[in-house]
N, C-alpha and C positions, 0 to 999 in steps of 0.2 A: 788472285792477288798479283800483280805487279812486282816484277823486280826490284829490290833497292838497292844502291850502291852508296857510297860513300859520297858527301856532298863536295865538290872541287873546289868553289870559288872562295876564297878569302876578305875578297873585298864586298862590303856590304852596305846597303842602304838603312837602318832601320825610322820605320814611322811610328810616331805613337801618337795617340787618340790622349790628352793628359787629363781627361773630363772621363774615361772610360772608367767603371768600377770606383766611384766615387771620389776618383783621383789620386785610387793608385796605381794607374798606369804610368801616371808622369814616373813616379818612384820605381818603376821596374822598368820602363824603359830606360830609365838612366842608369841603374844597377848593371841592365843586360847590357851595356855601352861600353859599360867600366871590365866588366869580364872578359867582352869579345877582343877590347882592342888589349887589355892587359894578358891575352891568350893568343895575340899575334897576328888578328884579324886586323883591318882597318878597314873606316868607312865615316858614316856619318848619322846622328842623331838630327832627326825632323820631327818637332812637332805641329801637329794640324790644331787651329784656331776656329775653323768653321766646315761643317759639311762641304764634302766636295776635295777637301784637302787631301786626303790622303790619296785619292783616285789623279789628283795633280801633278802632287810630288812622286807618286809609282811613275807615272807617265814619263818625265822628266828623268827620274832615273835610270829607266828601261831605255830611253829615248838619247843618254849619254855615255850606254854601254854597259849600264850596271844590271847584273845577271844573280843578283842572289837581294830580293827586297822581301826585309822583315815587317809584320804589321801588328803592334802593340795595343791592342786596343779585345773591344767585341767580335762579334759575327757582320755588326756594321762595317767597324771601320777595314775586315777582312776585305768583307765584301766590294768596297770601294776600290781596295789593292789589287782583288783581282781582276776586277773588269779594266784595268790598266795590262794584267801582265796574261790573261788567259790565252789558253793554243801557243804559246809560247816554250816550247820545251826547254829554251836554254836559258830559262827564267825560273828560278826557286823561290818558293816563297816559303819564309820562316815566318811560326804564330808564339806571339807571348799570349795566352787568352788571359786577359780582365776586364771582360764584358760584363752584362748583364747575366748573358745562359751561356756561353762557349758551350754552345752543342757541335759546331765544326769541330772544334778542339778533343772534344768529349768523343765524337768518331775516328779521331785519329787515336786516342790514349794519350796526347800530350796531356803533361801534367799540371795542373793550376797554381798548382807551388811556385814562384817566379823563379826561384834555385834549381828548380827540377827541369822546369821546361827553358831555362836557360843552358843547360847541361844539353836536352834533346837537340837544341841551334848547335852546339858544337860537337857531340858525340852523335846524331841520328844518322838518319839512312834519307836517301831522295826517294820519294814514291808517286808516283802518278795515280792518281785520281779523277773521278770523274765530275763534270757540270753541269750545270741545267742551262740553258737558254732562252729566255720571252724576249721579241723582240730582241732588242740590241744591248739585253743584258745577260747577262752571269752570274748564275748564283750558285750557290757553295752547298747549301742545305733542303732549307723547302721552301717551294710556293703556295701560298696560300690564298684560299679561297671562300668566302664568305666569312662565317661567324668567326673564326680564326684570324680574318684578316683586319675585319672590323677589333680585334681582341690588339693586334698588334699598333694598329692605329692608335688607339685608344694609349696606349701605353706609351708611345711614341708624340704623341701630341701632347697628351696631360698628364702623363706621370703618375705613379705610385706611390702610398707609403710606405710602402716596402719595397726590396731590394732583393734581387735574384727571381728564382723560380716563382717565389709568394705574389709579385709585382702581378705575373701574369691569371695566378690563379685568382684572384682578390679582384682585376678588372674582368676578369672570364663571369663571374658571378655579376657584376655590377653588367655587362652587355646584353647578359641571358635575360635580362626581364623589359629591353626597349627590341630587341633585335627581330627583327623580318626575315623568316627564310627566302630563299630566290628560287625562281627555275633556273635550272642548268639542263645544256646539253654537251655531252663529254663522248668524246671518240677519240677512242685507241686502239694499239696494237689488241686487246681483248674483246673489242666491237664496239659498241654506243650504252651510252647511258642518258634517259630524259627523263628528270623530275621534280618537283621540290626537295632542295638540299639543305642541311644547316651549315655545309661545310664539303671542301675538295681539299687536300693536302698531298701535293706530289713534290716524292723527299727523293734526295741522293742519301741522307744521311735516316738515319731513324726519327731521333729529335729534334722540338724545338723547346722555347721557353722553359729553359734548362732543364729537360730530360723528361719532358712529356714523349711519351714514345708512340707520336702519331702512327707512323709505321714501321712497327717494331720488328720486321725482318730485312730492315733494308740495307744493300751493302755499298760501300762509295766506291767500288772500283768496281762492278758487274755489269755494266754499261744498260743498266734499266734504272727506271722509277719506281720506286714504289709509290701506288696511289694508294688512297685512303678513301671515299664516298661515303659520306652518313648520310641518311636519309632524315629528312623532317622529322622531327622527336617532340614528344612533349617535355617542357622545363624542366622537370626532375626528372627526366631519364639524361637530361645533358648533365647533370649537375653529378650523378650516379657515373657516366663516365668520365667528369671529370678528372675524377677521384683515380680510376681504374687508367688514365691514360701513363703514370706512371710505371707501370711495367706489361704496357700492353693490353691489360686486360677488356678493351673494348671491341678488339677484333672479333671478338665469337659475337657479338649481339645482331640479332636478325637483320639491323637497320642498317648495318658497316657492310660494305662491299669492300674487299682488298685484290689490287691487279697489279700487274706488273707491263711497264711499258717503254719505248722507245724515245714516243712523244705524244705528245695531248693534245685535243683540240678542246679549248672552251669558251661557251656561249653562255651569257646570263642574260636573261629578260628579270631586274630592267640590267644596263649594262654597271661593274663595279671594279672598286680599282682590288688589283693584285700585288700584294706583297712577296718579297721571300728574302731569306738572312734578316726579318726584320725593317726591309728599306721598300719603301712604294720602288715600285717597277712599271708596270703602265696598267690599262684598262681591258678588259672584256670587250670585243670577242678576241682569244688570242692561243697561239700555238706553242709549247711546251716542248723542246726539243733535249736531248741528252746527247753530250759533248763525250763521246768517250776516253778517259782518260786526259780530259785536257788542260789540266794543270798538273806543274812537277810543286812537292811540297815537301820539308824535312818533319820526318814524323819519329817515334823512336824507333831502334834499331831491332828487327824479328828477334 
């Protein structure tokens, strides 16, 4: 684990996503506004109106000297923050999580309480952690690949009636009975893999889709991935681990292969688009790299 020290900078940016958590982001980001600056901080309150926003206003702010940007929102609107402030050591980033899954959140132990994890912004420690890399992005948690990814699509374009964790299990069932497994070919640091897949998930963090524990030994500062491989399954053996992916329990089945890796290389015939934190990233065929340690973030204190 990484050093933590004492966070320096007093002046702050904070963003918030006000559409996050059914809208109450707006209500904690303005709460955590009213605390920081009635606690001697100054800065400034941004809310984002459209995709794309928050990744604007980080830019702008990093870009006018500002060294400490909060991101109030999901693992999206994180996500967008970071691919502004990433490899940036002398850039913090503070999280309020009121997403949909704060699985970022959930690997650091910040707390979902808006009082609690406004408390870790002003009492935590800096710690460095590690990210992923596709192309010319950044991501925070996992990349996903096939029925995972199509899961997150799915949820991301049309929505659920339900909220949190359920969103994702409720459209995982509704996927399982159109979805197509692919070929993949996967090589890493553990050698090659070629075959029909239903799914690839290569994490920094354990979870996704609040606390599905795709790869449930994974550590965010180790400088590996943990991958995940299932193999082609029939329908109710996905549906059996869907169940079991909450604490893990799908790693022992014959069909799971678990590696650990630097960076990936992946091929799908036909080619499919890759998600991670939740946000389209680009397409197959494509390289997986890990950034070690290349964000600084306030998390709470050892």
């Amino acid at each position: 684990m990484s050093i933590s020290t004492q966070h320096p900078h007093r002046d702050f940016v904070l963003i918030t996503n006000p559409i996050s958590g059914k809208g109450k982001a707006a209500a904690v980001g303005r709460q955590a506004f009213q605390r920081l600056t009635t606690g001697g901080y100054t800065g400034q309150l941004e809310l984002t109106t459209q995709p794309g926003d928050a990744n604007r206003i980080a830019r702008k702010a990093v870009d006018n000297g500002s060294h400490w940007i909060i991101a109030c929102g999901g693992d999206g609107t994180i996500h967008e923050v970071v691919n502004a402030i990433a490899e940036k050591p002398d850039v913090v980033l503070g999280v309020l999580p009121c997403g949909r899954g704060n699985d970022f959140a959930e690997a650091l132990k910040i707390p979902t309480k808006p009082a609690e994890a406004i408390e870790v912004l002003l009492n935590g420690a800096t710690r460095q952690v590690d990210l992923g890399k596709v192309g010319e992005h950044y991501f925070i948690t996992i990349l996903t690949c096939g029925f995972d990814a199509e899961v997150t699509r799915r949820v991301a374009d049309e929505g659920a009636p339900f909220s949190g964790t359920a969103s994702y299990v409720y459209t995982a069932i509704r996927t399982l009975f159109s979805y197509q497994s692919i070929v993949a070919r996967l090589e890493g640091d553990f050698g090659s893999y070629e075959g029909e897949i239903l799914l690839t998930a290569t994490g920094i963090t354990s979870g996704y889709g609040g606390g599905m524990k795709i790869v449930p030994a994974a550590i965010i500062d180790d400088g590996l991935f943990d991958v995940c491989i299932i193999e082609r399954v029939p329908r109710r053996t996905v549906l059996r681990m869907l169940f079991t992916l909450f604490w893990g329990g799908h790693a022992g089945h014959r069909a799971v292969r678990m590696h650990r890796t630097k960076s990936l290389t992946i091929e799908t015939s036909p080619p499919i688009l890759l998600y991670a934190d939740g946000e389209r990233v680009c397409q197959t065929p494509a390289t997986v790299a890990i950034v070690e340690r290349g964000l600084t973030v306030i998390a709470p204190a050892e």
